[in-house]
TORLO-861480 format. One line per field, with one value per residue (C-alpha): residue number from 0; residue in three letters; x, y, z. Coordinates in Angstrom, 3 decimals, m for minus. Layout:
! residues N
num = [NUM|...] $
residuo = [Ala|...] $
east = [X|...] $
north = [Y|...] $
up = [Z|...] $
END
This chain:
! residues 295
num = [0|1|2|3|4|5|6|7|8|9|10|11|12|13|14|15|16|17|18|19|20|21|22|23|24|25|26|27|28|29|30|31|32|33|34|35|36|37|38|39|40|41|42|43|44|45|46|47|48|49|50|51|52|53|54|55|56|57|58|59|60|61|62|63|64|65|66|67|68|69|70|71|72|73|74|75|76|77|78|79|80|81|82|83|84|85|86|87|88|89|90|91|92|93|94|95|96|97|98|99|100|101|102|103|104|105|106|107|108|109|110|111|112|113|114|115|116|117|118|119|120|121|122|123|124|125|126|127|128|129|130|131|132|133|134|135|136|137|138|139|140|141|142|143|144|145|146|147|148|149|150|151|152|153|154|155|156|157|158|159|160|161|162|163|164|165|166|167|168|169|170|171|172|173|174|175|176|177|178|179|180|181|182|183|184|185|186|187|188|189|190|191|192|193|194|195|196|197|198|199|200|201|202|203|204|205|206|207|208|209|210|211|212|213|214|215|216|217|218|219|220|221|222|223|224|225|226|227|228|229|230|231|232|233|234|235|236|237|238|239|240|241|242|243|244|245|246|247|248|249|250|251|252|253|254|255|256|257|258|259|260|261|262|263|264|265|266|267|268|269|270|271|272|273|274|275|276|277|278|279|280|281|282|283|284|285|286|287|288|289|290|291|292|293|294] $
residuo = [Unk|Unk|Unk|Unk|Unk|Unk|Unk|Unk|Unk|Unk|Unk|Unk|Unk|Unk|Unk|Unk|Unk|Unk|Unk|Unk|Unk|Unk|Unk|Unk|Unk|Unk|Unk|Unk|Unk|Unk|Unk|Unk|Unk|Unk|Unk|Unk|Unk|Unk|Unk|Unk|Unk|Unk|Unk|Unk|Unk|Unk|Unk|Unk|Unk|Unk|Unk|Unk|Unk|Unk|Unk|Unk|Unk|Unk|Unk|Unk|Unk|Unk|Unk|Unk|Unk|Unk|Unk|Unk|Unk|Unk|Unk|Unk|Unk|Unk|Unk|Unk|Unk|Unk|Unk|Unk|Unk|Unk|Unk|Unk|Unk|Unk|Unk|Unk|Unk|Unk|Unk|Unk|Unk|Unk|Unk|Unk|Unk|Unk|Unk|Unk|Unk|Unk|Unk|Unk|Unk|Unk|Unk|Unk|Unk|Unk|Unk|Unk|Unk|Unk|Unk|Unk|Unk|Unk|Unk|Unk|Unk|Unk|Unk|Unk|Unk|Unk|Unk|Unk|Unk|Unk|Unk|Unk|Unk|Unk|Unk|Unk|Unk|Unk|Unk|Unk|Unk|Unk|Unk|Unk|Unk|Unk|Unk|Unk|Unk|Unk|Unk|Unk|Unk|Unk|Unk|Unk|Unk|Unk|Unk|Unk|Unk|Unk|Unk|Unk|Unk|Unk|Unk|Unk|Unk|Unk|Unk|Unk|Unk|Unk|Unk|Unk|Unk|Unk|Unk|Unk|Unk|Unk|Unk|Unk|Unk|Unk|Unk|Unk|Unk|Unk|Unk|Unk|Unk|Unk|Unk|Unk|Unk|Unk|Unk|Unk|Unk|Unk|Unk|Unk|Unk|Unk|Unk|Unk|Unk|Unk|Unk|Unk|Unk|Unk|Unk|Unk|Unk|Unk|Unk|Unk|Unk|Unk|Unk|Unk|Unk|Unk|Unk|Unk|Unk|Unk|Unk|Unk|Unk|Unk|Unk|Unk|Unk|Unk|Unk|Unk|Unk|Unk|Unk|Unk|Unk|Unk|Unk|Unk|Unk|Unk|Unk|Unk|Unk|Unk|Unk|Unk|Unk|Unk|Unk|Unk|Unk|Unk|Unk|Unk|Unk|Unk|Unk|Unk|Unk|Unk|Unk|Unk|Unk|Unk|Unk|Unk|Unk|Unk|Unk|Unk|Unk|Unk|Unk|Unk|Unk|Unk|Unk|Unk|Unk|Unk|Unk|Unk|Unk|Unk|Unk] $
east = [m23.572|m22.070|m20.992|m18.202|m17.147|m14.953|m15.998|m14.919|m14.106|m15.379|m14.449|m17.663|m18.710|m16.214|m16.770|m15.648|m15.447|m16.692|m14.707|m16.417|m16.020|m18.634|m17.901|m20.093|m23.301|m23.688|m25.178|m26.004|m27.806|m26.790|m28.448|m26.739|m28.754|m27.326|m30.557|m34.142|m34.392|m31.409|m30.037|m28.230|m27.866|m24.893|m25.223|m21.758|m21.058|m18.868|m18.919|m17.090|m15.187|m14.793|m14.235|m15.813|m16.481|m19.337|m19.104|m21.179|m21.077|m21.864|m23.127|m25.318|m23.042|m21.866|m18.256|m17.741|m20.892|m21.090|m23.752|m24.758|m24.784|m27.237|m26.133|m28.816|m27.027|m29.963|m29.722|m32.352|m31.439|m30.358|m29.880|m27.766|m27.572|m24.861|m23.812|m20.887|m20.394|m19.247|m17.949|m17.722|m14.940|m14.984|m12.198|m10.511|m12.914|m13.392|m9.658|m8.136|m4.846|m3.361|0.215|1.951|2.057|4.954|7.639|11.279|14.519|15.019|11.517|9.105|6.925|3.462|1.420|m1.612|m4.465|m7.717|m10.138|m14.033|m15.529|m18.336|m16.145|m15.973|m12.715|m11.455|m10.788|m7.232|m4.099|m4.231|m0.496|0.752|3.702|4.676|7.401|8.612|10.015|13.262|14.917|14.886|13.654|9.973|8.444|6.338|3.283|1.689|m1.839|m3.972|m3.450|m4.023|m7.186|m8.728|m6.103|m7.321|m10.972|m10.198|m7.317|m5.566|m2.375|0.751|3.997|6.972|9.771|12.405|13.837|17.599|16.984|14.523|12.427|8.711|8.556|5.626|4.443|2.835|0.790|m0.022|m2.572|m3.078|m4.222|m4.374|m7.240|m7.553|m5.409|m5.911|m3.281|m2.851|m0.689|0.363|3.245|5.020|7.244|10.183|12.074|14.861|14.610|14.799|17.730|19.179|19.370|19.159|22.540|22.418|23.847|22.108|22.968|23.074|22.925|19.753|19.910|22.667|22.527|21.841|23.026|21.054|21.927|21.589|23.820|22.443|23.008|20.628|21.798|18.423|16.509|13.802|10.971|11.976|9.280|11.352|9.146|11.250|9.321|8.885|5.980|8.122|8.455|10.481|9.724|11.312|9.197|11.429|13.479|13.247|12.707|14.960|17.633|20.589|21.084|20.971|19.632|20.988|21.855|19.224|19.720|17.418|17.812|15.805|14.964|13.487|15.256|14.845|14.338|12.843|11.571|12.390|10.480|11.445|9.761|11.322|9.489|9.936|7.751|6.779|6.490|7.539|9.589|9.490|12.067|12.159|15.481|15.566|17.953|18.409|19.152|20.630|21.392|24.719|26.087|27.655|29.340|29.949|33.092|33.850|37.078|37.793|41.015|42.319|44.341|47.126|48.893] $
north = [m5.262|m1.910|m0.940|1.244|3.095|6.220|8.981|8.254|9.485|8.375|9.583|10.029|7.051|4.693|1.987|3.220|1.008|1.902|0.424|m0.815|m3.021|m4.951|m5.510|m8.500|m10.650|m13.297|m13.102|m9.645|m7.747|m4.484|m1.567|1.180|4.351|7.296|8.938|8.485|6.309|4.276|1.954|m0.841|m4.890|m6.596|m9.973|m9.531|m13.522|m14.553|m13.802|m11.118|m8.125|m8.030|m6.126|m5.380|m3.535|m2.143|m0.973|1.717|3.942|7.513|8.071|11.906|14.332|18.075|18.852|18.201|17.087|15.203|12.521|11.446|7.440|6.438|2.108|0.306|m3.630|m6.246|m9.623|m12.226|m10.641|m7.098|m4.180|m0.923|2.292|4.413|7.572|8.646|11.393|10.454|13.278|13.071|13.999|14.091|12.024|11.419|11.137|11.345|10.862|9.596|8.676|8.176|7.408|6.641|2.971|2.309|5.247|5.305|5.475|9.311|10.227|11.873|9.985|11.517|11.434|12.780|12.885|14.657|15.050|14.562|18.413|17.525|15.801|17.087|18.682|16.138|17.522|18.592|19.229|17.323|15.311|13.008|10.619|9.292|5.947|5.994|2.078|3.030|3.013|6.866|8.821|9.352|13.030|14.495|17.076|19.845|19.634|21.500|24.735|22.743|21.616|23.919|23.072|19.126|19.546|21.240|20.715|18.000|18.221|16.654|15.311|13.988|11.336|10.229|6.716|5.975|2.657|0.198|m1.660|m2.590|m0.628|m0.370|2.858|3.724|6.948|7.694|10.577|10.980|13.586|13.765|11.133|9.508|7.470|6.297|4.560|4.047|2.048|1.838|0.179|1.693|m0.033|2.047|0.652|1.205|2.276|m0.022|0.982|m2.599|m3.320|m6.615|m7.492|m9.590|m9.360|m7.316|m10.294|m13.460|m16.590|m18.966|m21.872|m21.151|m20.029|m16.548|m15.792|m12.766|m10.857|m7.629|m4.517|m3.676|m0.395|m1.956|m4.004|m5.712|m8.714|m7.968|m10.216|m10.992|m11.422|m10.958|m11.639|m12.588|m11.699|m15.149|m16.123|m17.780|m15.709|m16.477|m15.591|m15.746|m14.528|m17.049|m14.282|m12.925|m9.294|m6.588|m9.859|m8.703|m9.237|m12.658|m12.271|m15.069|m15.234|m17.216|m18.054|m18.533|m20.021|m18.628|m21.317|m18.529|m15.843|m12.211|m9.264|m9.716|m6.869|m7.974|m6.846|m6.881|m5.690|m6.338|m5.520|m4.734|m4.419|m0.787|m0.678|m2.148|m0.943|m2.228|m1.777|m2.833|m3.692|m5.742|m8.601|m9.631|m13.291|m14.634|m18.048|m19.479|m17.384|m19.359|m17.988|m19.202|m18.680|m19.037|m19.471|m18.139|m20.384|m18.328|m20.017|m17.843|m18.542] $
up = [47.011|45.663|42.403|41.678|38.358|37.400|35.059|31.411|28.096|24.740|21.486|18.951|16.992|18.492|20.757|24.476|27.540|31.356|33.926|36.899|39.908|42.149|45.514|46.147|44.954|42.529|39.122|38.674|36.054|35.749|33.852|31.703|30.533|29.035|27.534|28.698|25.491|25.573|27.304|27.632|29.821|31.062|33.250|35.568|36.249|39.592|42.599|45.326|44.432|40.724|38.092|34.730|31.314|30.224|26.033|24.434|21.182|20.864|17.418|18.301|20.229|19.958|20.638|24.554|25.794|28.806|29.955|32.839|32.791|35.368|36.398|38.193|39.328|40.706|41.769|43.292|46.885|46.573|44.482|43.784|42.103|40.701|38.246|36.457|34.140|30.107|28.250|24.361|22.284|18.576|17.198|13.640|10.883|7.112|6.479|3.728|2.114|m1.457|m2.575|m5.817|m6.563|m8.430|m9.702|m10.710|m8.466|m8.297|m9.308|m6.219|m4.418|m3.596|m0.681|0.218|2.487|2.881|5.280|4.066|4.271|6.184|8.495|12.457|12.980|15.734|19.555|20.872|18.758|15.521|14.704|11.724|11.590|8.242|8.142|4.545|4.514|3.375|6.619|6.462|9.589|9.743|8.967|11.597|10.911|12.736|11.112|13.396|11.713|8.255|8.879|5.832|3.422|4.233|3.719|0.206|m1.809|0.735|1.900|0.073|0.596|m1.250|m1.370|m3.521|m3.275|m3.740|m4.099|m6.049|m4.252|m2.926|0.593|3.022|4.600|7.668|8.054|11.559|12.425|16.352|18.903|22.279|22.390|19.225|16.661|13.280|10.538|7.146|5.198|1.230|m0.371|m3.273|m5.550|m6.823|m10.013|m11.867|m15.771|m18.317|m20.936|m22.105|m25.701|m27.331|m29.366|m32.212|m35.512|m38.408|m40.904|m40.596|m42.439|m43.002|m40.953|m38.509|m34.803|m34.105|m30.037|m28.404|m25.722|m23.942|m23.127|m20.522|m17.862|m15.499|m12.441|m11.656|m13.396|m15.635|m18.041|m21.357|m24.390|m28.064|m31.301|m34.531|m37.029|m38.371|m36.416|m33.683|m29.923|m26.839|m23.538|m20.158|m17.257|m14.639|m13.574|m9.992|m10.068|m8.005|m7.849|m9.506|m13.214|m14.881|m17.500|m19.958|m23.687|m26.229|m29.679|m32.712|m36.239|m39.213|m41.583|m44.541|m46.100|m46.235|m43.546|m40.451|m37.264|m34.068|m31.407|m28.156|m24.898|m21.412|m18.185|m14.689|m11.867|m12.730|m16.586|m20.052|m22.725|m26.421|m29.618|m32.692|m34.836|m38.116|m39.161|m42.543|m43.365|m46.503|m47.968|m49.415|m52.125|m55.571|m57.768|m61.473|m62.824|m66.511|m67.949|m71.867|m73.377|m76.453|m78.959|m80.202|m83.504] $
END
């Protein structure tokens, strides 16, 4: 039996694959060794010319090194020997990446991502792709020049959104040999200027109808306190579907001046006001006539 293989690459503390081929015998055991104290087994079932993988990680290498991998394959009848040369490359590492979670249409959207300083500066020419979600085109990066600027203060970008919305992005870093992605989702909302309508006095026992003037054009989470001790709340409403928002009504069954409170939310934030309505009961009015008898 031979045993064939083809010099490799690996990229450090990754998982690599050797590819290797048998050309005959039956239930072999072959033996990998990269160091004089490592080494690794791998039983190659079947029979005939076949091919195979062989996975190892390189956790201890400098920049470029190169091992020789030393293969020994042994059966019950025969046996054979092979070597192949490995070299190392260091590949992305210590990366990360932050965005803004939620912001308003218009407003920027930040990104940015570092690089750990006692991370290895990875081998070749160092690339990023960003996808923004939005349909937009995607923004590409020369970072092998930045590689400083990562390791201290990070390097930043920024988006605005036209549109509200929850949107997924995809942050791509590559090089020549190596590939690593990120992903965030942002949700970008619009702001929250409606005011609830109601009369400023009204009459004790009657219905009161509330509504909203509203500037927005998307759905948003209703919670109005009266003032009374009595609340409603509507939570049912799908947010980013267009406005819907329906009028409610409310009867006050005690007299006097009441605050009411009213907070609406979004997916991003909430926004409160206060306003206060006066209620009053029937008015009567005595009237008193004087008859004067003139002589």
């Amino acid at each position: 039996m031979q045993i064939l293989t083809d010099p490799a690459i690996f990229i450090w503390n990754k998982e690599g694959f050797i590819e290797a081929s048998m050309t005959s015998g039956s239930n072999v055991i072959t033996e990998w060794s990269w160091t004089p104290s490592e080494s690794a087994i791998y039983t190659v079932q079947g029979l005939g010319n076949r091919s195979f993988s062989a996975n190892f990680t390189y956790s201890k290498v400098e920049e470029g090194s190169q091992y020789n991998v030393f293969v020994t394959a042994v059966n019950s009848v025969s046996n054979s020997s092979t070597s192949l040369v490995v070299s190392v490359y260091h590949g992305i590492n210590g990366i990360s990446f932050n965005c803004s979670s939620k912001i308003i249409v218009e407003e920027n959207a930040t990104f940015i991502f570092r690089m750990a300083p006692a991370a290895f500066s990875p081998s070749g020419s160092l690339s990023a792709e960003i996808y923004y979600g939005d349909n937009s085109t995607s923004e590409i990066l020369n970072l092998t020049t930045r590689l400083a600027e990562m390791k201290t203060s990070g390097v930043s970008l920024t988006k605005v959104y036209a549109i509200p919305g929850n949107f997924s992005i995809l942050f791509r870093m590559y090089t020549e040999l190596d590939e690593l992605n990120f992903t965030c989702n942002i949700i970008v909302c619009e702001l929250l200027i409606s005011v609830l309508s109601f009369d400023k006095y009204a009459k004790r026992n009657e219905e009161i109808i509330f509504d909203f003037l509203y500037e927005t054009t998307l759905n948003f989470n209703v919670s109005v306190n009266f003032g009374d001790g009595t609340v409603y709340e509507n939570n049912s409403y799908i947010l980013f579907d267009p406005y819907s928002i329906q009028p409610f009504s409310k009867i006050y069954n005690g007299l006097g001046e009441h605050n009411i409170t009213t907070t609406i939310c979004n997916s991003c934030f909430c926004v409160s006001r206060s306003k206060p309505i006066n209620i009053f009961g029937m008015v009567i009015v005595n009237v008193f006539f004087m008859i004067e008898r003139v002589y």
